[in-house]
Phi, psi and omega in degrees: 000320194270005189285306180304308171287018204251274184336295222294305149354269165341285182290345166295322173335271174309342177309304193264030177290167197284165185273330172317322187250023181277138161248341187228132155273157233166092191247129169242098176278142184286001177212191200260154166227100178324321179195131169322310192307123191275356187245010162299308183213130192273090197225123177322333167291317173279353190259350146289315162312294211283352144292006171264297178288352191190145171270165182255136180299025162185155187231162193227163198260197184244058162237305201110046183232154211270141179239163164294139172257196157313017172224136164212011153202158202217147153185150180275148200235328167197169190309342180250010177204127178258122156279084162299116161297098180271147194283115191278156197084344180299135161234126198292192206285322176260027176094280227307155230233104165321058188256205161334300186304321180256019158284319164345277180293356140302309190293334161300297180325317190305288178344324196267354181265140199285129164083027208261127174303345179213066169343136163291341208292328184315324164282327166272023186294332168261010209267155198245296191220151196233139187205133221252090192289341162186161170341333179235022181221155181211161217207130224195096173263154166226179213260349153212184164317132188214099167266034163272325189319325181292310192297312171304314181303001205268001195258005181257141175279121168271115200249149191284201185221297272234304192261345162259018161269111194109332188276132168276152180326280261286305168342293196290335168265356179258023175075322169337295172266353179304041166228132210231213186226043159291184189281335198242139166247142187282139190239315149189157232235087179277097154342115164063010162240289206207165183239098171272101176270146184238128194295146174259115204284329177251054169293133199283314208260199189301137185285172176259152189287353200250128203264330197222147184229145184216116193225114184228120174297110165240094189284339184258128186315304156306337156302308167286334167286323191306314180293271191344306180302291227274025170091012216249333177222174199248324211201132146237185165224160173071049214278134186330128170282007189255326154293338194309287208304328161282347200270342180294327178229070139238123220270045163255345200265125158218150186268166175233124178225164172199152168292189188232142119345328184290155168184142192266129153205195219229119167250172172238153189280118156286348193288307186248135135346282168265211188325147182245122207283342180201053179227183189172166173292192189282333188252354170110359155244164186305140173296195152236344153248163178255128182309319185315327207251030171225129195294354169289317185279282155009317189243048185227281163015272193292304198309342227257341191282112165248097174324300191309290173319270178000277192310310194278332183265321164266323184287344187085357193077351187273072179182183179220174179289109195235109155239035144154152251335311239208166186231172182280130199096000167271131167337144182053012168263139197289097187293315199299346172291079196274181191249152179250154168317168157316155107235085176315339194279311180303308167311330191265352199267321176292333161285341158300326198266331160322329206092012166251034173335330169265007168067210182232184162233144155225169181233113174250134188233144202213164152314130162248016161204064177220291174278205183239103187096358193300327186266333162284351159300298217273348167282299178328300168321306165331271171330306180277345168285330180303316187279353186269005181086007156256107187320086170317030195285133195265131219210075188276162163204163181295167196278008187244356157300251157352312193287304171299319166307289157353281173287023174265353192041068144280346212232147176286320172211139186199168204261132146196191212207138181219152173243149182221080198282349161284349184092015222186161163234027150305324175279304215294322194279323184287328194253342175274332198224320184305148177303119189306098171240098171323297175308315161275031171071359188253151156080029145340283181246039166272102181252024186235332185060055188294149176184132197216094206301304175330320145344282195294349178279347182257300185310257197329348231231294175284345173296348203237017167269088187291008184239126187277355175261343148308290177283011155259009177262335176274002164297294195306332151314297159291340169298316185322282199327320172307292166343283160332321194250345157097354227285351170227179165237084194295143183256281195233196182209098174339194134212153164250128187251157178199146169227174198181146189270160205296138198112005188239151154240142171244134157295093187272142186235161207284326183281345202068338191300137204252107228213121172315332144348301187280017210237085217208146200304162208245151176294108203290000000 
């Protein structure tokens, strides 16, 4: 007994030390972060570091509304060309000196990185010419009107042209190139374990509370509140929907919350005609076309899904019921777009009428440590295309896994996820659903090869639309179009959650990045 109250002690202990006398934060994020490089992969977890190691020519708040960066002032000079003001004094991390040249070269840059699963290209796809007007000024032509361009510069990391020319991903994970003009400078970098920071003392913006950062990948859920109770870390993110109600009621613990950007949903291979690499018949042999690529069954799919149940058995309640991007009050969303009940009776009538009266078989594959609950979705999800006869077997893996299958279009059906971290829903429709064009940056991660010309004619139609009430109506117009069409199959809308022991406040943000910055002693 007295061994138990010795332990139990101990971790109040470590709990409650004062925040006053803390120098190092100490954090455990819930996913792995694949690369230093800030223009490799546009994925939240490296994209919460490189906002730590490096600034965005514009920064977004944690409503997702665009504020000055390494730009601090702007005005459009004719319908095709934006003028910048750059922020004087800024210096990267090793002195080199912040101009003109490297917004350029930045912006050069994206196109060249090699292998990268989720391009940046999308945000500059419209940018034409970059004109480097004196040391601090800069000139941006694009290729029509683009009323976006802020809202994209806010998604880039600014890399020097004088230390990153010539330099590769490879550089940057290897600490070699990590350095941009963020609040943190990097001191060292353990692959898929931990990120080591040091505060940058000649940081341009509000200094950080913190001298030291200890950024540790804890991908198991239990694992990670267990390093929390007993002190091992001060902060998770993604925190288990299976803990909210006891971490609610234990007073060493305070929580952070918000809705999320996020939203989960199901793609399909849009790719092929014939066989789908992972459908079969009712016995267990190949199809000779893919079912997928009719839209009655694709809407058999969705119907056979009960959104609600998800969110209350597996989510815990903590997400909502989603059929598409974005949640109410974000630019484009469509209010009339409701979520419809289950009705498996309908789904089955639609798979008849299809030519599957006996349904099929598939294997749906997800992530089992990325998202929050991602391998219990999809079993769910599983389970309910099985009672409607399309036989399910479900293929969780890690997400560094998965993520290369994926953009490779291996898979028939899969979980997959967009944060739609502008505040908008244009980057999510350009890079998720338009037809995969590398040279213009668009359908980056439509890993489904979803293509729809009428779609891609209305989106691009609201991208070069200079009137905001015009171009949200022709966004809602393509979301319809999507929708309509079956082109994912939408689940949910995240809420993010973060705990932290008590003396510490987080600033919670809408994107989830999960960012040392935001992290700061609590007010006595």
């Amino acid at each position: 007994m007295r061994k138990a109250l010795g332990a139990a002690a101990i971790a109040a202990a470590a709990l409650a030390v004062p925040a006053a006398e803390a120098q190092t934060l100490t954090m455990g994020v819930g996913a792995i972060v694949s690369s230093l490089d800030p223009h490799f992969y546009n994925v939240g977890p490296n994209n919460a570091v490189a906002a730590t190691l490096f600034s965005r020519f514009l920064e977004a708040d944690g409503q997702a509304r665009i504020q000055p960066g390494l730009i601090e002032g702007w005005r459009v000079v004719a319908p095709d060309t934006w003028e910048f003001r750059l922020r004087p004094g800024v210096r990267f991390h090793n002195g080199a000196e912040f101009t003109a040249e490297d917004v350029a070269f930045t912006i050069a840059r994206l196109p060249t990185i090699v292998n990268s699963p989720g391009s940046f290209v999308t945000y500059t796809r419209a940018i034409r010419a970059v004109e480097a007007v004196d040391p601090l000024t800069v000139r941006i032509r694009t290729a029509t009107p683009h009323p976006t361009l802020l809202v994209d510069l806010a998604r880039i990391a600014v890399v020097s042209r004088r230390t990153h020319e010539g330099a590769g991903t490879d550089d940057f994970n290897a600490g070699r190139a990590a350095i941009g003009t963020g609040p943190f400078r990097l001191v060292q970098h353990r692959p898929s374990d931990r990120i080591v920071m040091e505060r940058f003392e000649g940081y341009w913006g509000e200094r950080p509370s913190w001298q030291r950062v200890e950024y540790r990948m804890i991908t198991s859920d239990p694992a990670r509140t267990a390093a929390l109770l007993a002190g091992d870390v001060d902060f998770i993110d993604q925190v288990p929907s299976a803990d909210l109600a006891r971490l609610r009621r234990d007073p060493r613990i305070v929580l952070s919350e918000i809705d999320s950007l996020r939203n989960a949903f199901l793609a399909l291979d849009h790719s092929r005609d014939g066989p789908s690499p992972f459908v079969a018949g009712p016995d267990g042999r190949p199809l000779e076309r893919n079912p997928l690529r009719d839209v009655r069954v694709r809407r058999a799919l969705s119907l056979a899904i009960d959104r609600h149940a998800i969110v209350e058995r597996v989510m815990e309640g903590n997400a909502s019921p989603s059929m598409q991007f974005v949640g109410p009050g974000v630019f484009g969303h469509v209010p009339d777009l409701e979520v419809p009940r289950a009705d498996p009776e309908a789904a089955r009538r639609l798979l008849a009428e299809a030519g599957y009266p006996q349904g099929f078989r598939i294997t749906l594959h997800g992530p089992n440590d990325r998202y929050q609950n991602d391998a219990r979705t999809i079993q769910a999800v599983g389970q309910m295309w099985t009672r409607i006869g399309v036989r399910t077997e479900i293929e969780a893996m890690p997400f560094t896994t998965f993520i290369g299958r994926a953009g490779r279009q291996e898979f028939s059906a899969f979980y997959a996820s967009w944060g739609s971290s502008t505040g908008e829903t244009s980057a999510a429709l350009r890079s998720t659903l338009a037809t995969f064009d590398r040279e213009r940056g668009l359908g980056a991660v439509n890993r489904g090869r979803y293509s729809n010309p009428e779609f891609d004619r209305t989106l691009l139609a609201a991208m070069a639309e200079m009137d905001d009430e015009r171009r949200e109506r022709l966004l809602q117009d393509a979301m319809r179009i999507a929708i309509d069409d079956q082109a994912i199959v939408p689940l949910l809308l995240f809420r993010n959650v973060w705990a932290m022991r008590r003396g510490l406040e987080h600033a919670a943000r809408a994107d989830e990045l999960t960012r040392p910055q935001d992290v700061r002693l609590a007010a006595q």
